[in-house]
N, C-alpha and C positions, 0 to 999 in steps of 0.2 A: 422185894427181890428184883434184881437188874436183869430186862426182860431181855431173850439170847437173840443174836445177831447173825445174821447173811450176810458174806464179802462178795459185792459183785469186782467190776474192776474198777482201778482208778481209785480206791479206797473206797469207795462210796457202801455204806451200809442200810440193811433197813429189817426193822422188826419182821419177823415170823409169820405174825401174824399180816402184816403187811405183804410180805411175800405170797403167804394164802389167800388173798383178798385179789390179787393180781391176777393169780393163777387162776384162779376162779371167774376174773372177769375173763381174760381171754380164754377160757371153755365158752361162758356164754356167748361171746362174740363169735367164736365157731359153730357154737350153734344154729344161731343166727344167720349166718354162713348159710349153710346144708340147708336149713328153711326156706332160705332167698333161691336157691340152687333148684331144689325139690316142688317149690309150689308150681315150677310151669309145669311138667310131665301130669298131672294129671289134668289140666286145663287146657292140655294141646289140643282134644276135641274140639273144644267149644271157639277156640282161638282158629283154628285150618278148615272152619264151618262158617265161620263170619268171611275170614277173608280167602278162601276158597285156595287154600295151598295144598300141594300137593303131598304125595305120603314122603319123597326125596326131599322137599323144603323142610316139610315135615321135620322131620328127623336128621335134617340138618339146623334147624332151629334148637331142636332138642338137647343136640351133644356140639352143636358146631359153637355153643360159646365159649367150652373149654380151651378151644385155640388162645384164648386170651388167656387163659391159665397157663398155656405153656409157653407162650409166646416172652412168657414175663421172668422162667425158669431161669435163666441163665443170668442177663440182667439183673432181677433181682439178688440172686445169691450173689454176685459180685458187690452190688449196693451195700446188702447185707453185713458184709465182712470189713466194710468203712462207714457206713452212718446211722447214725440212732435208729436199733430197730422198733423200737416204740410209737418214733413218727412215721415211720414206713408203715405199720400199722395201722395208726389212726388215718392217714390219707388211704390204705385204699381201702379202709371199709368205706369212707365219703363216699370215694369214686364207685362201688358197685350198690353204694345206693342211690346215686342219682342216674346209673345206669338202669336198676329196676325199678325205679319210678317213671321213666322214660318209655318202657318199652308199652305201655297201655295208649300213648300216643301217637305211636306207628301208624302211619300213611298205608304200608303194604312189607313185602317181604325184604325187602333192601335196608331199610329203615330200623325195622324190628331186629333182625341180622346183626346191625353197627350197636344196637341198644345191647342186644346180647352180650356181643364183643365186649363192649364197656364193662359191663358186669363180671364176665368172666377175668378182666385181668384187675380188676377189682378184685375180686376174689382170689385170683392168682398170690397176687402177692402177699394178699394176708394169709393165704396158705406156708407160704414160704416163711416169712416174716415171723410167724407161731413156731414150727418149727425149727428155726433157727435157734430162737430164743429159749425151747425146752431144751433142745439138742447142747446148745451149751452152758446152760444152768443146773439141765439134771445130770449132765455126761453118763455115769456108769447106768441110770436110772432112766435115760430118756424114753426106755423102749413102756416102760409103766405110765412116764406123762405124755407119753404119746398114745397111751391110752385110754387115759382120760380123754384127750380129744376127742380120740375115735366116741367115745362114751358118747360127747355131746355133738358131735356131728352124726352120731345114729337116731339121736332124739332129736336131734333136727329134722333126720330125715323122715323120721315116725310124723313129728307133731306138722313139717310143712303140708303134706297132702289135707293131713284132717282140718287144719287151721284155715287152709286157703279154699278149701269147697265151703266152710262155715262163713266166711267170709264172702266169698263168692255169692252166695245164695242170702245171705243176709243182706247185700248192694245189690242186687238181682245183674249183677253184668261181674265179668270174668277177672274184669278189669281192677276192680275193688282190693282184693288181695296187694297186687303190684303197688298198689299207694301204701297202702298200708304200711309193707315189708320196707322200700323205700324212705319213708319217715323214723322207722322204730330203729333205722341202720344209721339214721344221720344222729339219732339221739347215744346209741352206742358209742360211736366214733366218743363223744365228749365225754363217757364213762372211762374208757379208755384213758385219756390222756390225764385225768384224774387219778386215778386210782393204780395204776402198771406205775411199780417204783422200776427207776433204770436200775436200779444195783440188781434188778433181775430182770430189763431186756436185754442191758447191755451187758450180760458176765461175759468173761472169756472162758471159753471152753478147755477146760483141763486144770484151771486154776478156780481162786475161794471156794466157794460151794461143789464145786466140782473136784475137790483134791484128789489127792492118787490117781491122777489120770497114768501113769509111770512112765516106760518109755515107750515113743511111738514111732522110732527108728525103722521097725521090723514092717510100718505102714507106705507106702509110697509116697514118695515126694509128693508127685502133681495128684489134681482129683479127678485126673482121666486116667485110670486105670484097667489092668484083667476084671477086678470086680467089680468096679462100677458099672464096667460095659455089660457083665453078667447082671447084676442087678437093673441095668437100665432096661434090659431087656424085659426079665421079668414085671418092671411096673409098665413095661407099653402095653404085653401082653393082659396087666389086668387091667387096665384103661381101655384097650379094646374090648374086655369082656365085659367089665361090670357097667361100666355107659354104655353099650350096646345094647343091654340089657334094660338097665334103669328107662332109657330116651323115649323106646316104644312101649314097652309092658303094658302099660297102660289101656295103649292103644290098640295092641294084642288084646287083652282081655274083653275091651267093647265091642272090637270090631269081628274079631275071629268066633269069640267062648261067647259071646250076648253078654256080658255082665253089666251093671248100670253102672250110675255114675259111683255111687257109693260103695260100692265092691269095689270095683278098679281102686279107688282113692284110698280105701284100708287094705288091699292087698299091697299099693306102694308103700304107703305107710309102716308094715310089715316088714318089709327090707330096711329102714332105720332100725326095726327093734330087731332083728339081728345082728346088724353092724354097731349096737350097743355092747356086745361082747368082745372089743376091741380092749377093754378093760382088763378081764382076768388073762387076754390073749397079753395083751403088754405085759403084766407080771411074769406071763410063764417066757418070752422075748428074752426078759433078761435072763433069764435062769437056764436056755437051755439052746440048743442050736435052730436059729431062725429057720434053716435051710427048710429042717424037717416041718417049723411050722409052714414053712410056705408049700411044700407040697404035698402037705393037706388039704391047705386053702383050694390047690389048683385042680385035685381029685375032686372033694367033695363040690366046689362050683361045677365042676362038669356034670356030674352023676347030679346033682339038682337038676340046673339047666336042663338036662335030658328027658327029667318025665317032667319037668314043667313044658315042653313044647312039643314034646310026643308023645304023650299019655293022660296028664291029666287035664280033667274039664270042668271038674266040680270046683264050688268057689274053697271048698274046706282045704282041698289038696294043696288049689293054688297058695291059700293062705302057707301053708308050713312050710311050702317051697319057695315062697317068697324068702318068710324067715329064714330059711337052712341058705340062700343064694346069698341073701343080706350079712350070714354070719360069716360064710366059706370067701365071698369077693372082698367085701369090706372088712368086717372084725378082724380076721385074721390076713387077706391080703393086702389091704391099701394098711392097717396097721405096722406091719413090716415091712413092707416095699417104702413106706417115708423114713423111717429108722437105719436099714442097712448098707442105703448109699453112705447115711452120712458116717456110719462106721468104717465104712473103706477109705474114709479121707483123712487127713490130720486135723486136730482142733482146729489149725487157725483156716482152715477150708470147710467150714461145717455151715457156711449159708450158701456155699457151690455145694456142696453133698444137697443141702435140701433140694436147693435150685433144679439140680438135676435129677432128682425126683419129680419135683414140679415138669418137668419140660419133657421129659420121657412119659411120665403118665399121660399129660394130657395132651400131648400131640396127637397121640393115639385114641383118645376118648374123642379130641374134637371131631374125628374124623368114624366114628363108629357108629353115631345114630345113620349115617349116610349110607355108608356100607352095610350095616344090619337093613338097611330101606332097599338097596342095591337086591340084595341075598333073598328080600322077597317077594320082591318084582319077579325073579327068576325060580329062585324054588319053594316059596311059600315061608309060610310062616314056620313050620317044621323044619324045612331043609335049611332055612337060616337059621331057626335056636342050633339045628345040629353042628352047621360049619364052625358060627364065630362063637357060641355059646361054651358047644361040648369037645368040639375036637381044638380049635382055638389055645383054651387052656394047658394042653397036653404043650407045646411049643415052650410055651415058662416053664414047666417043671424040667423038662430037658435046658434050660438054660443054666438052673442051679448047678447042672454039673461042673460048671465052668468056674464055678467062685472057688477061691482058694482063705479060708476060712485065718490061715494061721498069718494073716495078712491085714487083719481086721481089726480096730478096735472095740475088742470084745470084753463086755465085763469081767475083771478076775477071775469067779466060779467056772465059767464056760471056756474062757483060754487055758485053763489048768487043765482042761480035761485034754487040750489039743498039743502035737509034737512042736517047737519052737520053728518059725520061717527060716529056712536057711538062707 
């Protein structure tokens, strides 16, 4: 029997299973991703104890490499929307692995700093790059293969802590990890370029596999719109929250609670297996109004946040508040914060939808380890979960009031339910 076919653009076709074999690798490679992201945060100890950085370096080391992630928002989705996003891909997974093989050879904090950077818009762009490439291959469905991502960017972020202290302690220096992750990224890259058929980097969104996109008149022309702005909003505000959170934690928990090294590294760990629930979250994205999943996200992050920095101390509490912070910022907010821009925009603008996801989150995360560092220079470590952690959030939910819903490319099921855009 003649095995059934996927229409990317350009006529190009490619088996089913090929298609699955793709989609599969670029999970992995986002995995890989979140690993390379996650191993520094719990190794910042041992790393601001050799070269004697401060808790502000600190925690500008922590979160400030996302700069390069967003630095690459915009530029990349333009890229995006004119050249193979497959090779965009496989160059920058290179580029942020020979960023993080770089950074164990840092001289001091200036050095380590540019290594970061590297890495971050390494990463940047394969962020963008991924979803670009769901966003216009699964169109009605992207918000479900965007959850898959989130799936293996949660287990990345599970498996990086546990991986890189095994690691760590297995090369008796900190440093070991960082070679590591850097090698297994440069072997990726060449998986990649093998095995991602174009008829599924390159589809055009709205068209083959994507049919019935219908009409998208009722969308705005440009991709700066009411609701982009609305949504841009909401992803700074989770980029300020959840790397604010993520950068120090760690360092909260040894320095503040006494936890050892091993606590701190499975309680981050803990926040990947939360942010694994980006899965069932994408399924329910298509099916129902994101709004309300995101201001759930933005409640329950707060109300975690809250007794994780005001109340509890035992390693058990921390553990489940981890998980509950992991499932409420991540599973369900960076899950729809990367899906909803690109629903305000038209197909042929859905590597600027991503883009502007990318550039709006992490502006705000590069700049959140600093300022969570700032918050407890001044009011401890309490008064800063409270400000950027718990009150913080509150700011995104009041943005969604601003989105105008009937304006959006929304799956069939959930525009039905809505009055037509006048």
């Amino acid at each position: 029997m003649a095995q059934r076919t996927v229409s990317g653009d350009r006529g190009r076709q490619a088996s089913t299973t090929a298609i699955g074999i793709g989609f599969a690798v670029l999970c992995l490679s986002y995995l890989l991703n979140a690993m390379d992201r996650q191993v520094f945060y719990p190794l910042l100890p041992e790393i601001r104890e050799e070269y004697a950085f401060s808790l502000d370096q600190s925690g500008l080391l922590a979160t400030g490499f996302t700069l390069g992630l967003a630095l690459t928002g915009i530029p990349a989705g333009y890229l995006l929307d004119r050249m193979s996003r497959r090779t965009i891909v496989v160059v920058s997974v290179v580029v942020y692995s020979l960023g993080t093989t770089a950074i164990p050879l840092a001289a001091g904090f200036a050095d380590m700093a540019v290594y970061r950077l590297v890495s971050g818009i390494g990463e940047g762009v394969q962020a963008t790059a991924i979803y670009a490439v769901i966003g216009a291959f699964f169109f009605h469905r992207r918000a479900l293969a965007a959850g898959f991502i989130g799936l293996a960017f949660g287990l990345g972020v599970f498996l990086g802590p546990v991986i890189g202290q095994a690691l760590a302690a297995a090369g008796g220096t900190w440093r070991t990890p960082f070679y590591v992750f850097g090698v297994v990224g440069l072997v990726m890259a060449a998986v990649i370029l093998v095995t991602v058929p174009r008829a599924m980097s390159e589809a055009v969104a709205g068209r083959g596999a994507a049919a019935g996109a219908g009409d998208f008149d009722h969308v705005p022309a440009g991709p700066y719109n009411r609701n982009t702005l609305a949504f841009g909003t909401t992803s700074a505000v989770s980029g300020l929250v959840f790397y604010g959170f993520l950068g120090l934690y760690p360092t909260f928990l040894r320095e503040q609670l006494g936890f050892d090294p091993g606590q701190a590294a499975l309680a981050a760990s803990l926040i990947g297996f939360g942010a694994m629930t980006a899965l069932p979250v994408g399924w329910l994205a298509d099916r129902v109004d994101q709004r309300i999943l995101m201001a759930v996200g933005f409640v329950g992050t707060s109300l975690a946040a809250l007794l994780a920095y005001q109340l509890a101390t035992g390693a058990l509490a921390q553990y489940v508040l981890a998980f509950l912070i992991g499932t409420f910022a991540s599973g369900v907010l960076f899950t729809n914060c990367t899906t909803v821009l690109q629903r305000s925009v038209r197909p042929e603008h859905v590597g600027r939808g991503a883009g502007l996801f990318t550039l709006t989150y992490y502006v705000a995360a590069a700049v959140s380890g600093l300022l969570f560092a700032r918050l407890v220079a001044g009011l401890g470590w309490s008064g800063a979960g409270l400000v950027q952690l718990t009150l913080l959030p509150l700011v995104g939910l009041a943005a969604l009031a601003l989105v105008d819903p009937r304006r959006m490319l929304l799956p069939p099921a959930v525009r039905a339910r809505l009055r037509p855009a006048r």
